[in-house]
C-alpha angles and dihedrals in degrees: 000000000000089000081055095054092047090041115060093169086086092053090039084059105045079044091063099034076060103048095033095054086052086051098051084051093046090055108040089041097245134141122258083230092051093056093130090059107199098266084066091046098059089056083064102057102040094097133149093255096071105016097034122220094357125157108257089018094120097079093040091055098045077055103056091038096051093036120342094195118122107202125126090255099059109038084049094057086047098050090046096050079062091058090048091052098046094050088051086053096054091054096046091051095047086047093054088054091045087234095114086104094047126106087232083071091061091058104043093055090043095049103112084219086077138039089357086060102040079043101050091033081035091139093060123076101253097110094053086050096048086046094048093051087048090061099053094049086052093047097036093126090069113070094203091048086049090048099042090046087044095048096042085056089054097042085053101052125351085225085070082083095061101026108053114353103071085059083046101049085046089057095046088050097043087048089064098026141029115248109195106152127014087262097069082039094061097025082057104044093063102053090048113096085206101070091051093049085053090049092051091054090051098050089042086057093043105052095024110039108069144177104205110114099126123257091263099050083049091050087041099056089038089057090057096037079072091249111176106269092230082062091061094043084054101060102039098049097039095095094169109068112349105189089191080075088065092079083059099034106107127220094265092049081056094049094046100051088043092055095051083059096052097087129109100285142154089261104046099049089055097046081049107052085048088061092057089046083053097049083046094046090049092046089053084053092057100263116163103207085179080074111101091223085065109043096045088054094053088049098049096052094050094088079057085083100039091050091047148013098227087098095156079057091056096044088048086056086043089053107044082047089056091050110039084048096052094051098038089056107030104030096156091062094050099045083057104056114104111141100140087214095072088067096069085040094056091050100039099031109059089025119144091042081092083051097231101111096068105040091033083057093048094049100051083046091055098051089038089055098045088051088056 
């Protein structure tokens, strides 16, 4: 308790989970009660139990196992004791590298690429993700912590692949041997066991985890799991864009729609032109992207947006790997960092990955155009 009340970072991030998650309502015109929103519900009842061996099937079941209800209340209390946790870890993990009084610290909690965005997305599993990176990261030293944090993360959500674990599994490598060019990155790889166990859980995931149980039988399990009915009307009016299909929506069906929305539009170029304020902002912080550790992060992540269209989601991942790299590796060049400056820079540069500026925009040009 005494370490809380030295230390205000903790309060300033649960300050800006709160006011980032009212935001998000204010903008989307949703209720502060409604704040799972069906698509997030329906995470939380896919489980083993009642799907079998399914791909994001791990939360559901520790759900179901812990309370099985799905009322607003509940789920509520579950998805908020993530972004506690998470917000514990973070501390922990900037403790351990003695930077929780550096500046750097400051940055890394107002960034709207982090708890702005798991506190405004807070139904999804992004902060779990993020927590469970953070631990392996802590506990890298142990290969069957690595591999029990790393495997969790897979079994969660299969972004967690391209999202965090390439920066992870960086991390545990670096931690036994020294990576200088791509050549000790790949020599060493492969001579790591490691790397092949963590192989094994992803195609596990991938060829034996489905989703293809058919729309009906979905509908049908979610009806006696207790879900909201208004859940279920949802989902079956709704014509236009049913998340439940995505649970028999195949790999190709992904690739395909993905592909329709990767045109130059409005959104991708800003999406884009936020990625290239990140790699600037990043370069201003001392970043080296010539390091191999960098610029193997930034390529793994690219099939994120191929595979999907959350693509502030998948700048927020991209982000919080950079980071936690940077000041896991080169810690004396983080701890050092304190030009004031950088601070404007960190809420108004990479703005937008957190997904406020544009709604917030429209919405203030709406009223403002019913009042005219």
């Amino acid at each position: 308790m005494n370490n809380i009340k030295k230390n205000g970072y903790i309060l300033v991030a649960f300050m800006i989970s709160i006011a980032s998650t009212i935001i998000f309502n204010m903008t989307k015109d949703l209720a502060l009660k409604d704040l799972t929103m069906a698509w997030n519900a329906t995470h939380y009842a896919i489980n083993y139990t009642d799907f079998g061996f399914v791909k994001r099937g791990l939360i559901g079941s520790l759900y179901t196992l812990v309370n099985g209800s799905f009322s607003q209340e509940s789920l509520l209390l579950f998805q908020s004791l993530f972004i506690v946790a998470l917000i514990f870890i973070t501390h922990l993990l900037f403790s351990k590298l003695g930077l929780q009084k550096n500046f750097i610290y400051i940055l890394f909690i107002v960034s709207p690429a982090t708890f702005m965005q798991f506190g405004s997305d807070f139904g999804r599993f992004d902060s779990i993700l993020v927590s469970l990176f953070m631990l392996s990261v802590l506990y890298r030293n142990s290969s069957i912590l690595f591999l029990v944090f790393s495997i969790v993360g897979i079994l969660t959500h299969e972004i967690y692949t391209f999202a965090l674990l390439p920066a992870a599994f960086l991390l545990y490598l670096s931690n036994r041997v020294d990576l200088i060019s791509l050549k000790d990155v790949l020599t060493k790889s492969i001579k790591n066991k490691v790397l092949y166990l963590l192989l094994a859980s992803i195609l596990i995931v991938v060829l034996l985890g489905s989703y293809e149980l058919g729309y009906e039988q979905i509908l049908n399990t979610f009806s006696k799991s207790n879900l909201p009915s208004s859940y279920i009307e949802y989902h079956t009016t709704n014509l236009t864009g049913r998340p439940l299909e995505i649970w028999t929506r195949s790999i190709m069906d992904n690739l395909e729609f993905t592909s329709s929305r990767l045109s130059l539009s409005v959104s991708t170029i800003y999406m884009t032109i936020i990625y290239l304020v990140i790699l600037v902002y990043f370069n201003i912080l001392g970043v080296s992207f010539k390091k191999p550790k960098y610029y193997l992060i930034l390529l793994s992540g690219l099939p994120m947006f191929i595979l999907g269209t959350d693509w502030a989601r998948w700048l927020a991942f991209i982000y919080v790997s950079v980071f936690i790299v940077f000041i896991t590796t080169e810690r004396d060049k983080a701890a050092s960092i304190s030009n004031k400056h950088l601070l404007i820079f960190t809420l108004y540069g990479p703005l937008g990955v957190g997904g406020f500026l544009p709604p917030l925009l429209s919405k203030i040009y709406s009223i403002y155009s019913r009042v005219l």
